[in-house]
N, C-alpha and C positions, 0 to 999 in steps of 0.2 A: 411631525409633518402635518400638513393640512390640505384640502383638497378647496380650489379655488374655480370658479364655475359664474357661469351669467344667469342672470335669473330672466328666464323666459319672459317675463311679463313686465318688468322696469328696466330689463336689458343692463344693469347696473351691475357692476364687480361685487361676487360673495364668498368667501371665506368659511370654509366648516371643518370642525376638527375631521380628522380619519375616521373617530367612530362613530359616525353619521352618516357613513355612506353607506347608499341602499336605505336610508329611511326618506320620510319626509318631513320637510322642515318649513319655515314663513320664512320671507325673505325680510332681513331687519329694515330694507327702505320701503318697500312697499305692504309689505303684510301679507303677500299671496304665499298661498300655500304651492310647494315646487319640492320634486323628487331631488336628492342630494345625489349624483354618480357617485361612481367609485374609483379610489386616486387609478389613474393609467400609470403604471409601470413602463418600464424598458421594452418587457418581454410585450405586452399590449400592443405595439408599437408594429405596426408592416412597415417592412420595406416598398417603396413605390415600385412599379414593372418600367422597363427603360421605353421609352416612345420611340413607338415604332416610324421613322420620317415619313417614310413608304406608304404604309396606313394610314398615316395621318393625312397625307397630301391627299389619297384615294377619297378621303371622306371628307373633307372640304371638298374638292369636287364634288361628288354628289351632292349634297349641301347647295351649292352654286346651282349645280345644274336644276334643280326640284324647285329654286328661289325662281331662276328664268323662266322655267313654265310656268310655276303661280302666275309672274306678271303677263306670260301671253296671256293664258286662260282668262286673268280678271279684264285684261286689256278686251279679249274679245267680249266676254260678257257685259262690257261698260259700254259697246258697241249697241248691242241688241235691247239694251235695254232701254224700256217705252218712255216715252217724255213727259213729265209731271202734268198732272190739267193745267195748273196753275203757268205752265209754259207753253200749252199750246196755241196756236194762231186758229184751228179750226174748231177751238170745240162749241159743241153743241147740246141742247139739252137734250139728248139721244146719249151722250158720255155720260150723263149725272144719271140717267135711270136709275143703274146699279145701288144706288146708295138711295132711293125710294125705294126698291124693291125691298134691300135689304131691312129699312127701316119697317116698313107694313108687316115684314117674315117676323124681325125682332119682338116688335108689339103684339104682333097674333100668338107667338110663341112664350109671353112673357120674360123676355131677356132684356127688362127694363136698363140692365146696365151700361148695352149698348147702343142702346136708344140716341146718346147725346154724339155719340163719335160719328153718324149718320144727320145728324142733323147740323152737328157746327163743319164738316166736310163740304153740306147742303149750303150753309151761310156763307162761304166764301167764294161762291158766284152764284148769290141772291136773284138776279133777273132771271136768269138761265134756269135755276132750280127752280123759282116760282113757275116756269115755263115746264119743265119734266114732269113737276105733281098737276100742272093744270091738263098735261097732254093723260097723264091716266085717269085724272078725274073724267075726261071729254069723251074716253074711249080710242084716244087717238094713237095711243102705246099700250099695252098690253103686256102680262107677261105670263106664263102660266105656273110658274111657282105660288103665283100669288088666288090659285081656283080654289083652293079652301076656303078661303076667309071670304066670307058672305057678303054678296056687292055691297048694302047696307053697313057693315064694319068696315069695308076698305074704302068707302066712301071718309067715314068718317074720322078713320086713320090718316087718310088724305088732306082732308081740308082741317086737320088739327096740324099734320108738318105744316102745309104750306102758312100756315101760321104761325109756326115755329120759327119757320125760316125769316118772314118776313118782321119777328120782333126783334130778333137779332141786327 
């Protein structure tokens, strides 16, 4: 007799004598090395438990019931959730601050990596963002995360975005 098995990794029908089970072997179409089982017997074998109707139907319900709240829940969270810049009627260069600040923290901090995620953010409303680095270059916005960095460096943090922004 011989013990007949798929091979994990080519998914392909394998063939192995009996005294190979429990070792490991290469599989003859692919070459990968794969554990050979051991032939299952009669005795190996369970019996399945009879399905319970009753239980079964209980837990489809629940099932159901936990699928309809997800959809309130996400239903309501799709509610409250804030509307892209890129879709607003009112924005302002008062909205883009955040992403100068963040950019001046970035740079003062040395987190060159996400230096560019703040500035191509910046570039896709150019007018506006020229307008948020000019209102902190002017003094006209402020923030005070940004009291470390020495007027002198945030200055020049400044007028290097807005020039970022505007090569773009």
């Amino acid at each position: 007799m011989s013990i007949t098995f798929r091979c994990e990794h080519c998914k392909k029908e394998v063939t192995a004598p009996d005294a190979a089970a429990g070792k490991c072997g290469k599989c003859p179409f692919c070459g990968a090395s794969r554990y050979i089982p051991a032939p299952v017997s009669e005795e190996d074998l369970l019996d399945l438990a009879p399905v319970d109707e009753q239980a079964e139907r209980r837990r489809q319900e629940e099932i159901d019931s936990l699928r309809r709240q997800e959809r309130s829940l996400l239903r309501d969270s799709d509610e409250d959730a804030p509307v892209p810049l890129e879709h607003r009627e009112d924005l302002s260069a008062a909205d883009l601050h955040h992403f100068v600040v963040n950019y001046c923290l970035d740079l003062y901090g040395s987190k060159l990596d996400r230096l560019w995620t703040h500035v191509s953010q910046l570039r896709r409303f150019k007018p506006l963002a020229v307008q948020a680095v000019d209102e902190f270059l002017s003094g006209k916005a402020s923030e005070p995360a940004l009291d470390p960095i020495p007027t002198p460096t945030l200055k020049a943090f400044l007028t290097r975005l807005s020039e970022e922004i505007q090569a773009g």
